[in-house]
N, CA, C and O of each residue as an XYZ file, in Angstrom:
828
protein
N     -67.696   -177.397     21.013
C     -67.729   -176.057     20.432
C     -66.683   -175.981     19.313
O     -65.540   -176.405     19.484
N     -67.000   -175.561     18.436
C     -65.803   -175.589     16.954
C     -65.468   -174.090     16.936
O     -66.190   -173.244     17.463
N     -64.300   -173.818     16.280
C     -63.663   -172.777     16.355
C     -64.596   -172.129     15.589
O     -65.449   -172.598     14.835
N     -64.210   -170.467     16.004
C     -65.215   -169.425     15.458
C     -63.722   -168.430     14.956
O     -63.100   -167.621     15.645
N     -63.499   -168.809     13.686
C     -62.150   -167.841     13.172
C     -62.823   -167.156     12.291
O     -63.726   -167.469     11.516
N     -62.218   -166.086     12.527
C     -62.614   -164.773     10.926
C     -61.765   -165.231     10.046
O     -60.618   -164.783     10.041
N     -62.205   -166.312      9.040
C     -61.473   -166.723      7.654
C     -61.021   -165.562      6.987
O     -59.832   -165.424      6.697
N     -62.087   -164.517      6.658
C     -61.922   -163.073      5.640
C     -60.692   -162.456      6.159
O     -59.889   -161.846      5.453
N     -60.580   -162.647      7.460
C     -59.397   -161.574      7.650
C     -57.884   -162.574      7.809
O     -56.675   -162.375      7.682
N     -58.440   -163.287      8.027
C     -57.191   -164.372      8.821
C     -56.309   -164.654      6.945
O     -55.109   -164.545      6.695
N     -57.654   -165.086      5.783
C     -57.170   -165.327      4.960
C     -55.980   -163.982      3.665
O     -55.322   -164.067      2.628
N     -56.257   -163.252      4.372
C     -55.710   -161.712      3.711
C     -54.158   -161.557      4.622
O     -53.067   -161.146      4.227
N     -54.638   -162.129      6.146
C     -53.201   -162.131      6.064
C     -52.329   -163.046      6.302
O     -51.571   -163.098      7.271
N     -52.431   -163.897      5.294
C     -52.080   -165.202      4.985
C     -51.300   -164.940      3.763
O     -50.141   -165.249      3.489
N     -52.133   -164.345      3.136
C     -51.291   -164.672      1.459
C     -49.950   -164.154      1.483
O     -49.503   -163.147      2.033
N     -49.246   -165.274      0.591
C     -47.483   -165.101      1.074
C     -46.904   -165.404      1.846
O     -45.673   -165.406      1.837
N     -47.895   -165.888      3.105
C     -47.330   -166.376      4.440
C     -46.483   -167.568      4.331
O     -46.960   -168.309      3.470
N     -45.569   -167.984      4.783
C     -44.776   -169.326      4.206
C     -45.721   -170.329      4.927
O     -45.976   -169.968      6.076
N     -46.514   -171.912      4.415
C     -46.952   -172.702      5.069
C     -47.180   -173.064      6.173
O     -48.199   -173.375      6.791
N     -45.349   -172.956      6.552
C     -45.065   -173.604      7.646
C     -45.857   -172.756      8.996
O     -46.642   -173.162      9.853
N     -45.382   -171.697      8.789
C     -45.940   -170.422      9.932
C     -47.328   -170.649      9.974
O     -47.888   -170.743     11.066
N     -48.004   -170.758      8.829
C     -49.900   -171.291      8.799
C     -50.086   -172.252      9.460
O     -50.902   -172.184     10.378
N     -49.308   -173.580      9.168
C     -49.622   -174.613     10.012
C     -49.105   -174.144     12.122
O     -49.589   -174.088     13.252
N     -48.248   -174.007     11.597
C     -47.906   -173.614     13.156
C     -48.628   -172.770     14.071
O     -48.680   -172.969     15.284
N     -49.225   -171.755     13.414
C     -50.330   -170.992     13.939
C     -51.888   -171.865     14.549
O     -52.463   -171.963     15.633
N     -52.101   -172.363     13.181
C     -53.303   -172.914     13.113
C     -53.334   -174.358     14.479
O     -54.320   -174.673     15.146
N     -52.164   -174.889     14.537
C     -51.728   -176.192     15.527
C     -52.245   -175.594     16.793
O     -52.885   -176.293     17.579
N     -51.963   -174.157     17.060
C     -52.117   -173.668     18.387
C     -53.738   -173.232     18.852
O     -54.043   -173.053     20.031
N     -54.722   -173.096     17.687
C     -55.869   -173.214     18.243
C     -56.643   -174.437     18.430
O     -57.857   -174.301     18.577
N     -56.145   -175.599     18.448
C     -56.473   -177.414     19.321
C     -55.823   -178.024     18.852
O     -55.182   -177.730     17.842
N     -55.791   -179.101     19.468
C     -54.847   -180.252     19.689
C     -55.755   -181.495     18.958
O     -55.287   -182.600     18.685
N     -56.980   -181.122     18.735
C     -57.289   -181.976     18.060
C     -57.833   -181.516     16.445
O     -58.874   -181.030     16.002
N     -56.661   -181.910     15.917
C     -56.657   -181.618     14.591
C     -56.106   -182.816     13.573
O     -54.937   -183.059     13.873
N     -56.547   -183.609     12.515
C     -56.114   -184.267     11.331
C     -55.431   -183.588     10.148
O     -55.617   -182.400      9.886
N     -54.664   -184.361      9.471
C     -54.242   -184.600      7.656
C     -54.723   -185.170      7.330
O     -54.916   -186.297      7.787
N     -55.210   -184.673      6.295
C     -55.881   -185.465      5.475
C     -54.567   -185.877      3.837
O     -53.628   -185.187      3.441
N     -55.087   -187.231      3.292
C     -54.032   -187.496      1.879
C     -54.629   -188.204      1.169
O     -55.464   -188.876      1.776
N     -54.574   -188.402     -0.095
C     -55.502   -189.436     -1.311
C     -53.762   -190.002     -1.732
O     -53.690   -190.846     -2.624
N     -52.754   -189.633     -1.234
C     -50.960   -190.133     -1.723
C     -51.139   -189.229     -2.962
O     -49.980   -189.341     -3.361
N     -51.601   -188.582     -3.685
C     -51.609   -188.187     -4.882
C     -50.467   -187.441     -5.292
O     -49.499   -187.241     -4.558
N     -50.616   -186.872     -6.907
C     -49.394   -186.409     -7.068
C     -48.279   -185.614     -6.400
O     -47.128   -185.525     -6.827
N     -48.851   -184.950     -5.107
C     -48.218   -183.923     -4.246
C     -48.164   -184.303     -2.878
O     -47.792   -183.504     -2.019
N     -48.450   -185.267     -2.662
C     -48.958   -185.633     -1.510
C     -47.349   -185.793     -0.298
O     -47.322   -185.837      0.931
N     -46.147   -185.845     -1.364
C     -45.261   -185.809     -0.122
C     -45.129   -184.226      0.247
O     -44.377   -184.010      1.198
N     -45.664   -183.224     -0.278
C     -44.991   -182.068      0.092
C     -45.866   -181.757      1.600
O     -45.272   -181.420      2.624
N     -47.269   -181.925      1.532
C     -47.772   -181.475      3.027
C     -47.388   -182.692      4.147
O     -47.235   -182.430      5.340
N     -47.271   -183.915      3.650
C     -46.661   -185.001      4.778
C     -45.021   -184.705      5.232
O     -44.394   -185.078      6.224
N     -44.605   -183.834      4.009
C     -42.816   -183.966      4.888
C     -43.011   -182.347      5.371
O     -42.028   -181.606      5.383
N     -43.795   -182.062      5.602
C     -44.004   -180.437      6.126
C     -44.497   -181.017      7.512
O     -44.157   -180.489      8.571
N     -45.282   -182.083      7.455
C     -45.587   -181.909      9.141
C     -44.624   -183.077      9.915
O     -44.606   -183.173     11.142
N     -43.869   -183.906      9.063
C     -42.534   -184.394      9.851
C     -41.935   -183.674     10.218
O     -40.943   -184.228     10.692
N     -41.869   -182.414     10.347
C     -41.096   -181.414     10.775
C     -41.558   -180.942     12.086
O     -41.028   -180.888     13.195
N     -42.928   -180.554     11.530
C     -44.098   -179.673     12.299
C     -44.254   -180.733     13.975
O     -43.765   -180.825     15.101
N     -45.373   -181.388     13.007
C     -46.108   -182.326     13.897
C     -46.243   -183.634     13.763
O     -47.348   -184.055     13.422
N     -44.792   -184.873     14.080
C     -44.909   -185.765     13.377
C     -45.924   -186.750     14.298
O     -45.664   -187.950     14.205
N     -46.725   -186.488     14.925
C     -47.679   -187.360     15.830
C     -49.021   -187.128     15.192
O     -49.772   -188.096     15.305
N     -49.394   -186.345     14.706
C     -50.543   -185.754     13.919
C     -51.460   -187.274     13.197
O     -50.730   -188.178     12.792
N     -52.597   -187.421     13.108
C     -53.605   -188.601     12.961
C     -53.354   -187.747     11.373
O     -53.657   -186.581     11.121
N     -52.662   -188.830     10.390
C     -53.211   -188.757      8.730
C     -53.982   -190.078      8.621
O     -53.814   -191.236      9.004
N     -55.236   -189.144      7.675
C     -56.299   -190.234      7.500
C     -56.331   -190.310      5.891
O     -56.092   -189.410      5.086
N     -56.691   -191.635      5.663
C     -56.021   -191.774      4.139
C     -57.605   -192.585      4.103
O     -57.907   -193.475      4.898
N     -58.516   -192.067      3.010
C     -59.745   -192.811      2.455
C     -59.152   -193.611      1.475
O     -58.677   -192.935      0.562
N     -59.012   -194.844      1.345
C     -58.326   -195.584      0.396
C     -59.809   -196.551     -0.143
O     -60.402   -197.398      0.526
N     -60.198   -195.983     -1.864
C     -61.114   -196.384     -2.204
C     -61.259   -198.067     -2.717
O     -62.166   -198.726     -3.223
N     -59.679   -198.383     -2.237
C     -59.901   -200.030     -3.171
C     -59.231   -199.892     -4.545
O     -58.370   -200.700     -4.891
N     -59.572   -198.999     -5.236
C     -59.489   -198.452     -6.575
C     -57.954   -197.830     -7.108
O     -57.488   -197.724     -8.242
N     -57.494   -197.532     -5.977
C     -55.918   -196.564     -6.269
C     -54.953   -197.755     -7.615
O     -55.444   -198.794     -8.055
N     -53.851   -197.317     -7.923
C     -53.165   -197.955     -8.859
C     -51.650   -198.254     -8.147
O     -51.118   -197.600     -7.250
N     -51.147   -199.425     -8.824
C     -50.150   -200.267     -7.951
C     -49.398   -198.835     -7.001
O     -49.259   -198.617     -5.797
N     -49.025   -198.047     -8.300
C     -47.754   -197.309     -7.660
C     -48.375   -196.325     -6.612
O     -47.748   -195.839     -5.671
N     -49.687   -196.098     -6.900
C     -50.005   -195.311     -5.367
C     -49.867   -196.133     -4.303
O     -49.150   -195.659     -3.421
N     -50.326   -197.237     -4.084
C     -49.873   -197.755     -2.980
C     -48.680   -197.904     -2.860
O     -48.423   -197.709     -1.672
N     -47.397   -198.244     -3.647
C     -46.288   -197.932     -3.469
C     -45.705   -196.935     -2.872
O     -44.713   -197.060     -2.154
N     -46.307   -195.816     -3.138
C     -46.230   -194.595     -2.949
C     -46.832   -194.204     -1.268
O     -46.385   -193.399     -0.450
N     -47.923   -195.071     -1.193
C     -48.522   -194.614      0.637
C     -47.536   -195.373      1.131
O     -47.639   -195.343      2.358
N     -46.436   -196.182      0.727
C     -45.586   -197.376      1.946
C     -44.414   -196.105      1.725
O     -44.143   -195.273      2.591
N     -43.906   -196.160      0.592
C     -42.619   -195.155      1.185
C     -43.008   -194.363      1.820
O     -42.370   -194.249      2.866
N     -44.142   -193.418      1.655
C     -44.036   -192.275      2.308
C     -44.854   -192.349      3.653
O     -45.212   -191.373      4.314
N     -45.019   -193.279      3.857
C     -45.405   -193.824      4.954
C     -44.398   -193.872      6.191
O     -44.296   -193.218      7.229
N     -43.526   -195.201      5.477
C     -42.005   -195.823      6.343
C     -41.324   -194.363      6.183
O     -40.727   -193.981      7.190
N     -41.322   -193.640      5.263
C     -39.780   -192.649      5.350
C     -40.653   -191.474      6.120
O     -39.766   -190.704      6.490
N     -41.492   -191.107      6.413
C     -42.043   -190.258      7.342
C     -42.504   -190.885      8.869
O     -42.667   -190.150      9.843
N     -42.643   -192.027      8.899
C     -43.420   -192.897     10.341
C     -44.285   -191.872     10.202
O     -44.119   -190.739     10.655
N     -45.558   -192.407      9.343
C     -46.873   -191.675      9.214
C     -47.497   -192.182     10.667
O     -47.135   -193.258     11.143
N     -48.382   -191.399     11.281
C     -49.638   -191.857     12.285
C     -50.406   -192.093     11.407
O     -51.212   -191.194     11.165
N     -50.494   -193.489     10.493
C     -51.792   -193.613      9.324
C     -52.924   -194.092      9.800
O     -52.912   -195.052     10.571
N     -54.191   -193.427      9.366
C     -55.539   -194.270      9.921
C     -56.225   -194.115      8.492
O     -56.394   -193.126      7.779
N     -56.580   -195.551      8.327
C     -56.914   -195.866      6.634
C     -58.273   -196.342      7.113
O     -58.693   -196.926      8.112
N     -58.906   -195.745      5.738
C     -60.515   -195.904      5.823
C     -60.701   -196.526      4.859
O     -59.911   -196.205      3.972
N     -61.781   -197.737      4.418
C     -61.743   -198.577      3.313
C     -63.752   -198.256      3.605
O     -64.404   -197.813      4.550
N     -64.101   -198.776      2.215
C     -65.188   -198.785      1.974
C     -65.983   -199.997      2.564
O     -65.483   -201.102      2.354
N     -66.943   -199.952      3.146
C     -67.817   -201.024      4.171
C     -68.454   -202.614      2.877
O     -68.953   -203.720      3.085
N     -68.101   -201.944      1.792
C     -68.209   -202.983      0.783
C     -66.873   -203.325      0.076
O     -65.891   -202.584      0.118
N     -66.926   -204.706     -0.687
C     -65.573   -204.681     -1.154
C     -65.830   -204.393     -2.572
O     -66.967   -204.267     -3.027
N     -64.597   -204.277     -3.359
C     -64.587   -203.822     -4.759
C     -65.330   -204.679     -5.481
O     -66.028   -203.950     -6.185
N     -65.640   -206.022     -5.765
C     -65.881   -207.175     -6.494
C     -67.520   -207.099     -6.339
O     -68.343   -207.448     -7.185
N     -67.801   -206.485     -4.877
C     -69.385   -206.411     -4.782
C     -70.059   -205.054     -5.324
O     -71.255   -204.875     -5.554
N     -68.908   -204.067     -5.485
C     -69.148   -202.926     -5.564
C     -69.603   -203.004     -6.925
O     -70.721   -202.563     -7.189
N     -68.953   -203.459     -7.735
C     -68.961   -203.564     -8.972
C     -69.512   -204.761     -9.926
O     -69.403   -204.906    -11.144
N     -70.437   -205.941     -8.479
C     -71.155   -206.320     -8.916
C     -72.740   -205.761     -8.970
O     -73.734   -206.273     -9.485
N     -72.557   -204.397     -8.167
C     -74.040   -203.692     -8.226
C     -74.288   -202.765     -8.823
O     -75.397   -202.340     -9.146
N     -73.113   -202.287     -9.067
C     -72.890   -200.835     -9.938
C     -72.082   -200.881    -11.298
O     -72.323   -200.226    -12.312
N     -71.208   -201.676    -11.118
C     -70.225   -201.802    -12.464
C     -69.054   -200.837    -12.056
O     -68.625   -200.865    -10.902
N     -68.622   -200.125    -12.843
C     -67.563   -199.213    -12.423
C     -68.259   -197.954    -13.069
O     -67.836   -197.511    -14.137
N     -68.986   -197.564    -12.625
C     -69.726   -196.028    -13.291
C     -68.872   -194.599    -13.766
O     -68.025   -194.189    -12.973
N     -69.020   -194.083    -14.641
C     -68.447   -192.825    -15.087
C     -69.160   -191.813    -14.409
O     -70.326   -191.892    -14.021
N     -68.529   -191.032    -14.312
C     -69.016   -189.675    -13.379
C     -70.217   -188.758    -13.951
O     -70.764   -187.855    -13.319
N     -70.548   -189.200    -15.391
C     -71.998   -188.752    -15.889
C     -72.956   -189.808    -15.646
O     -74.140   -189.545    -15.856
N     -72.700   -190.734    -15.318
C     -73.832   -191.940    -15.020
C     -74.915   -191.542    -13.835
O     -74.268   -190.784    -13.111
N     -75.830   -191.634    -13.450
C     -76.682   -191.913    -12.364
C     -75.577   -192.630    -11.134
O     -75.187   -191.921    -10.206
N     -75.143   -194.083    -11.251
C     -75.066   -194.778    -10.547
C     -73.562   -194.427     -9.533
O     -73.231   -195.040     -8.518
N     -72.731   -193.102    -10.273
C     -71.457   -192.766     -9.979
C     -71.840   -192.136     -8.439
O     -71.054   -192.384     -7.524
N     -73.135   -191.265     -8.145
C     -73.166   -190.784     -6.707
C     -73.020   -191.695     -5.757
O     -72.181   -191.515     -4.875
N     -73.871   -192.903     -5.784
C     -73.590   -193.895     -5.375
C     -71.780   -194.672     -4.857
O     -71.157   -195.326     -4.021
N     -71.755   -194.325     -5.457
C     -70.882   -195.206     -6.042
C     -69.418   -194.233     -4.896
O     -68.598   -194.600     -4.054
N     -69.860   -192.706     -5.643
C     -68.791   -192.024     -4.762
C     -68.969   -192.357     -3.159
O     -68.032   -192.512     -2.377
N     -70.601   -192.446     -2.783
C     -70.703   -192.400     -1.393
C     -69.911   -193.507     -0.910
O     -69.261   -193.473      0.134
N     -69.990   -194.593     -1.782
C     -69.416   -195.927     -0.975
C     -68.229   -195.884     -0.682
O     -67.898   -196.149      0.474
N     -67.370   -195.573     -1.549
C     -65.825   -195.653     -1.824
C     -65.009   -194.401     -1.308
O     -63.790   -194.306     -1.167
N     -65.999   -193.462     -1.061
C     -65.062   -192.404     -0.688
C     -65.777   -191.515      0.599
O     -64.969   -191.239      1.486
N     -67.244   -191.007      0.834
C     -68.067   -190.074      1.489
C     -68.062   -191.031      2.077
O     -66.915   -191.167      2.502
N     -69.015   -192.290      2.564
C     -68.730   -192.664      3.623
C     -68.019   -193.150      4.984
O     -68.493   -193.165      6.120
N     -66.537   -193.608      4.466
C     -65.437   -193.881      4.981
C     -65.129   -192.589      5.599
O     -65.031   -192.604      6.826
N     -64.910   -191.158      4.819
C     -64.177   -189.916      5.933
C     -65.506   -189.795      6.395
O     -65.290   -189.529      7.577
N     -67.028   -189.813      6.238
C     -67.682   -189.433      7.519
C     -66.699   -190.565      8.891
O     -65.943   -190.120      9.754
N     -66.987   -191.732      8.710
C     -66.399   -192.405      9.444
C     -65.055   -191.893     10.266
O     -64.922   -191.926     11.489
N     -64.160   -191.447      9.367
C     -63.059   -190.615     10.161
C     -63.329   -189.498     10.925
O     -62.699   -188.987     11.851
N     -64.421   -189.187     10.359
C     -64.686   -187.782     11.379
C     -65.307   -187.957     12.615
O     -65.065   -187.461     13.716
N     -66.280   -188.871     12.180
C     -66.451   -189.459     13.873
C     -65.956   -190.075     14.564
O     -66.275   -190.326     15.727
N     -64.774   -190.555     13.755
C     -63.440   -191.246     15.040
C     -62.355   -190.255     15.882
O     -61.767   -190.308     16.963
N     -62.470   -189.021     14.373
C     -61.689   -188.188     15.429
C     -61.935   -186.715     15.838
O     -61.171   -185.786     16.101
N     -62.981   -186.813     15.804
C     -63.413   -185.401     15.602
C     -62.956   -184.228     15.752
O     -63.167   -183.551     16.759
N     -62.229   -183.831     14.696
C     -61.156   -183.099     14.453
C     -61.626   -181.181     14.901
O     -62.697   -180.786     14.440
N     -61.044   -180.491     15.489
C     -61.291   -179.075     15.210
C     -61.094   -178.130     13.873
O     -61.711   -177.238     13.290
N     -59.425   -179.120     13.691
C     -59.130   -178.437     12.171
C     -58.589   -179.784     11.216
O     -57.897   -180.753     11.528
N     -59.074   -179.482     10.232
C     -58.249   -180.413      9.127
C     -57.681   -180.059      8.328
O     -58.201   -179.229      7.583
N     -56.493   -180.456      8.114
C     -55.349   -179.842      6.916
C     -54.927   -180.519      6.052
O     -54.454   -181.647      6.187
N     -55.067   -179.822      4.928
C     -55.368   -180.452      3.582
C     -54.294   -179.913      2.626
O     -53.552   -178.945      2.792
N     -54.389   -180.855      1.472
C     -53.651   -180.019      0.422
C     -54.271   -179.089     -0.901
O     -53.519   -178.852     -1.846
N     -55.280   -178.728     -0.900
C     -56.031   -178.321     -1.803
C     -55.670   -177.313     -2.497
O     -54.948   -176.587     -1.814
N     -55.801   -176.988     -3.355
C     -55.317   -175.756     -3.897
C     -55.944   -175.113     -5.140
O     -56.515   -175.930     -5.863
N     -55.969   -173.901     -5.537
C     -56.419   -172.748     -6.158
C     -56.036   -173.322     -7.076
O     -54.942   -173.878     -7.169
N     -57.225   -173.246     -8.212
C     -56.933   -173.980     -9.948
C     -57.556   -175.279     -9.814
O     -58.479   -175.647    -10.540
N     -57.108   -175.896     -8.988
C     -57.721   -177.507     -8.995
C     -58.833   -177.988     -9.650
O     -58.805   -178.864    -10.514
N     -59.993   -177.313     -9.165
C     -60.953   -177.331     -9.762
C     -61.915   -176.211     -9.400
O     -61.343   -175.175     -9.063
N     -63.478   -176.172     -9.388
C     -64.075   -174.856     -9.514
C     -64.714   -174.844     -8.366
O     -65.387   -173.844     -8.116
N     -64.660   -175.997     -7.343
C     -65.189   -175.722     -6.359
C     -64.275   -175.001     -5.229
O     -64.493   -174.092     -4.428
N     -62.828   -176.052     -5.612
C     -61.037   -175.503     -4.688
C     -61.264   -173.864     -4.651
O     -61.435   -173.067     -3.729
N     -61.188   -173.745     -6.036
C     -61.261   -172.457     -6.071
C     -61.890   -171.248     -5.760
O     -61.706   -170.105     -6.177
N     -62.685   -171.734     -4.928
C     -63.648   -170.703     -4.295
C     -63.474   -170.896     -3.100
O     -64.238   -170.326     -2.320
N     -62.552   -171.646     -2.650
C     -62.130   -171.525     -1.163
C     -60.682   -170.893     -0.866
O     -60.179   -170.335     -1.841
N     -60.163   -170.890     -0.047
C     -59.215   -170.325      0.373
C     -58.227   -170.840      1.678
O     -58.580   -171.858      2.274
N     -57.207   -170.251      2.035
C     -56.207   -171.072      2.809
C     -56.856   -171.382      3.576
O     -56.576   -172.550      3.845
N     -58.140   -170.806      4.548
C     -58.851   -171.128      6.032
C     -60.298   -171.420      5.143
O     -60.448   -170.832      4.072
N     -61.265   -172.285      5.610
C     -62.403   -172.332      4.911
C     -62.873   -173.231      6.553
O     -62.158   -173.620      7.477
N     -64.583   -173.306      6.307
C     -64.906   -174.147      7.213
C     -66.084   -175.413      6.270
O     -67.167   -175.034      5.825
N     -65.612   -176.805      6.128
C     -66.770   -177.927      6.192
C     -67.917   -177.485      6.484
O     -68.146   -176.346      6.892
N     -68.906   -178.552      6.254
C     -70.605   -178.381      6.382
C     -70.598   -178.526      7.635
O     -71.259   -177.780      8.358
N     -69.535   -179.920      8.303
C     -69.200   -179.552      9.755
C     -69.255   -179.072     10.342
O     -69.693   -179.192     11.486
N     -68.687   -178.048      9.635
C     -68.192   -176.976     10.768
C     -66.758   -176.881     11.304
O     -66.399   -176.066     12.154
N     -65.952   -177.829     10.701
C     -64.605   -177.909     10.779
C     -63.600   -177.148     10.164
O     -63.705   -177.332      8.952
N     -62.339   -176.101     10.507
C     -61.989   -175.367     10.701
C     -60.877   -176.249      9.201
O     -60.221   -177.241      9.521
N     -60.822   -175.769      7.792
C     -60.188   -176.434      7.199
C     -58.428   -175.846      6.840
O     -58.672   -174.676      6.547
N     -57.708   -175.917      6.779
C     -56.483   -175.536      6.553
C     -56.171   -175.838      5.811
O     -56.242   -177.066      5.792
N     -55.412   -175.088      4.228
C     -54.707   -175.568      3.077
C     -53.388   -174.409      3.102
O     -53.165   -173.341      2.533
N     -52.859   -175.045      3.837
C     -51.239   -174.185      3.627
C     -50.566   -174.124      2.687
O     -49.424   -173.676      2.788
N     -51.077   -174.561      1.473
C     -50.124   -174.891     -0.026
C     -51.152   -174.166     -0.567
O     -51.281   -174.552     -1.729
N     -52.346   -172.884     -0.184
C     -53.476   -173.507     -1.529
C     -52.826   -172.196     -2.902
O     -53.327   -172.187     -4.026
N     -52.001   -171.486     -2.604
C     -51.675   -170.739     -3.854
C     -50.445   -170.719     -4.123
O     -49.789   -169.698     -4.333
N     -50.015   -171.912     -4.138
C     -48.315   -172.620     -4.876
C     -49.053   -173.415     -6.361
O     -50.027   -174.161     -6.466
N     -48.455   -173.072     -6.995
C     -48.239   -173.616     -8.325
C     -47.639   -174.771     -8.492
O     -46.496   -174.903     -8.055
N     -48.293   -175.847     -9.162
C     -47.280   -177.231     -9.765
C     -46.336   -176.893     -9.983
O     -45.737   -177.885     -9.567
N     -45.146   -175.897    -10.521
C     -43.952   -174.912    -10.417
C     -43.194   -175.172     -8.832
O     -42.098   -175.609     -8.481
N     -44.469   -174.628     -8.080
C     -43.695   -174.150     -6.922
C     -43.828   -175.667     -6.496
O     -42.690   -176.031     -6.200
N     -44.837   -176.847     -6.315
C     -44.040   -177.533     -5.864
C     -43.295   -178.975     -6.316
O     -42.924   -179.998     -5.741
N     -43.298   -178.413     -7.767
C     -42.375   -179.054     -8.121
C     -40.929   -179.079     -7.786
O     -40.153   -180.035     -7.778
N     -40.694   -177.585     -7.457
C     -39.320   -177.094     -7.031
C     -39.477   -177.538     -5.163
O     -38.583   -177.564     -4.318
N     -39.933   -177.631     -5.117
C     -40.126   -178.187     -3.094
C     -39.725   -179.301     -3.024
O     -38.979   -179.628     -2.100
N     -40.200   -180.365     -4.190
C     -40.137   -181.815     -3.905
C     -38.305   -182.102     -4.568
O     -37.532   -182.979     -4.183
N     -38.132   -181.379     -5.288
C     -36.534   -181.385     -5.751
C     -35.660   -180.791     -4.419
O     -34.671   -181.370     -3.970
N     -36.049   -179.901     -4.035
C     -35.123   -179.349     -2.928
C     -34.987   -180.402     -1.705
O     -33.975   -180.879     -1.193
N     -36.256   -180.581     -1.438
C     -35.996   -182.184     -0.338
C     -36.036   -183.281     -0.553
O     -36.488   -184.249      0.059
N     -35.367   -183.100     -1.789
C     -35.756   -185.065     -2.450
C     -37.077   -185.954     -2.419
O     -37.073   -187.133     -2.067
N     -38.055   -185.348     -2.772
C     -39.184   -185.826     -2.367
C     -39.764   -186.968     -3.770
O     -39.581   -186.751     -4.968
N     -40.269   -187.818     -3.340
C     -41.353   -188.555     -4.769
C     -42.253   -187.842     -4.687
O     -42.808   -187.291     -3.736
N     -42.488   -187.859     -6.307
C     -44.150   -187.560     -7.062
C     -44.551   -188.614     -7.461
O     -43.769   -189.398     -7.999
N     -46.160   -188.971     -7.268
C     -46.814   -189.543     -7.667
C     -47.519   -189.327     -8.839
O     -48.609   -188.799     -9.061
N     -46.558   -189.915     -9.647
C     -47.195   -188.883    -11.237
C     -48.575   -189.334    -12.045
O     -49.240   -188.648    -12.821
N     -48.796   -190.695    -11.621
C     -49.825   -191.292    -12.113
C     -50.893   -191.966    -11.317
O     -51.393   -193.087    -11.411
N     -51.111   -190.902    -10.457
C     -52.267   -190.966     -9.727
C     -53.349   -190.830    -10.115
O     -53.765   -189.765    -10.571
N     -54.101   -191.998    -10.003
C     -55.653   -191.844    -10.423
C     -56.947   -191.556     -9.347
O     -56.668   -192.017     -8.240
N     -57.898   -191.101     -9.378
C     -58.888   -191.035     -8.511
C     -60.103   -191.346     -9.138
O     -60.596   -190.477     -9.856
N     -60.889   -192.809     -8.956
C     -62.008   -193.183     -9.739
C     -63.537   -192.485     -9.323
O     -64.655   -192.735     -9.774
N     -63.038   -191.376     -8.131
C     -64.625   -190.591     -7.566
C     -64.225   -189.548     -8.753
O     -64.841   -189.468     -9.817
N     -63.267   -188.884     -8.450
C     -62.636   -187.562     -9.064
C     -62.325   -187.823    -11.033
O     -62.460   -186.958    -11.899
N     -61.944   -189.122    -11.207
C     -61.453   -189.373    -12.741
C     -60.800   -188.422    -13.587
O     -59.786   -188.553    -14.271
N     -61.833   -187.086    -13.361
C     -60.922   -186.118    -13.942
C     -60.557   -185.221    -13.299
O     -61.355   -184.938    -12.405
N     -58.874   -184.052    -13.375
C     -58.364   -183.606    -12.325
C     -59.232   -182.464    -12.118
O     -59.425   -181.958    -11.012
N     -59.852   -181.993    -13.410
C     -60.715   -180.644    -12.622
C     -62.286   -180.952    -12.283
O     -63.333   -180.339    -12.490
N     -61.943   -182.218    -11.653
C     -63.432   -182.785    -11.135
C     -63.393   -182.951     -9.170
O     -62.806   -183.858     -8.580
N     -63.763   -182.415     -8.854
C     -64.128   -182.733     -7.491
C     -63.771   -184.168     -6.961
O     -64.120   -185.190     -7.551
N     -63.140   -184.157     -5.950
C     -63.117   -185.793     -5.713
C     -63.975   -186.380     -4.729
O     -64.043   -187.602     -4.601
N     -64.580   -185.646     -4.084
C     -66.090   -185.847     -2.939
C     -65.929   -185.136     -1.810
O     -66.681   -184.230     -1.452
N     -64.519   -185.693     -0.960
C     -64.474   -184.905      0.647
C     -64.581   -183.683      0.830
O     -65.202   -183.290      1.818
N     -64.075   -182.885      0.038
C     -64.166   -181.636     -0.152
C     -65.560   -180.978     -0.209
O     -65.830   -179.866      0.246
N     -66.346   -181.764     -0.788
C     -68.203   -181.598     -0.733
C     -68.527   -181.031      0.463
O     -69.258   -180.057      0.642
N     -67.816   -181.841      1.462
C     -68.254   -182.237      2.858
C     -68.525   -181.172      3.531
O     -68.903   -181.259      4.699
């Protein structure tokens, strides 16, 4: 049975709410709940929020093959300096085959849906049926792009999964000033080859 929350109301009285209190709330309707992370540019601010919170919590990281040196640099520190619970999902093909069937497709091509399913949609279905989460908490946020933006701090998946974005109306501002206050890295040159561009969808979010 998946949670049955009134988003409309829950999300009204949310706004302004400090994160932390969202996540903490939200922890208390199951125990079985994920993080989700791509390491991206922000990606230490919701991981050192739940070292606090919930440092046992399953983060599931879709790692398309594709990331750039320093993101993976970037999933080991913040990995080791948090003792992530990491569960990494890789694509059921490897890059060399991927791109001996497809090439590396641009996101106007035909062959890019494809292409997203392999490297990115199929792997978190995979996570979802490993953990079948009640809620998943994310970092998404308002502006991002035009789909983000029509969601809100509580939203629910095609799932049916109960989604949580405790950051979603902080500003690159606001957490720019978060990651200075706790010494945090940015990942400034994060790429995403589903997503390519930042106000492009990156797939899971489809879901």
């Amino acid at each position: 049975m998946k949670l049955n929350i009134d988003t409309e109301y829950y999300n009204k009285q949310f706004r302004g709410i400090p994160p932390e209190e969202i996540i903490e709330w939200a922890m208390r309707l199951s125990n079985k709940r994920i993080v989700t992370t791509s390491f991206g540019k922000y990606s230490a601010v919701l991981l050192s929020t739940f070292q606090r919170i919930d440092p046992e919590i399953d983060v599931v990281w879709c790692d398309t093959g594709y990331n750039l040196p320093e993101t993976y640099e970037h999933a080991g520190i913040l990995t080791d300096r948090f003792k992530l619970k990491l569960n990494t999902y890789v694509p059921r093909e490897t890059r060399a085959f991927i791109e001996h069937r497809l090439g590396f497709p641009a996101s106007d091509q035909p062959e890019h849906l494809e292409f997203s399913e392999i490297v990115k949609l199929e792997p978190f279905r995979r996570a979802l049926e490993d953990h079948q989460p009640d809620i998943w908490f994310t970092n998404i946020r308002i502006r991002q792009t035009a789909l983000r933006s029509e969601k809100d701090i509580l939203s629910y998946s095609k799932e049916g999964v109960l989604k949580v974005s405790p950051f979603y109306y902080w500003t690159d501002d606001d957490l720019d000033s978060y990651l200075e206050a706790y010494d945090l890295p940015k990942n400034s040159t994060y790429f995403d080859p589903v997503k390519a561009l930042e106000t492009r969808e990156c797939g899971i979010h489809l879901q």
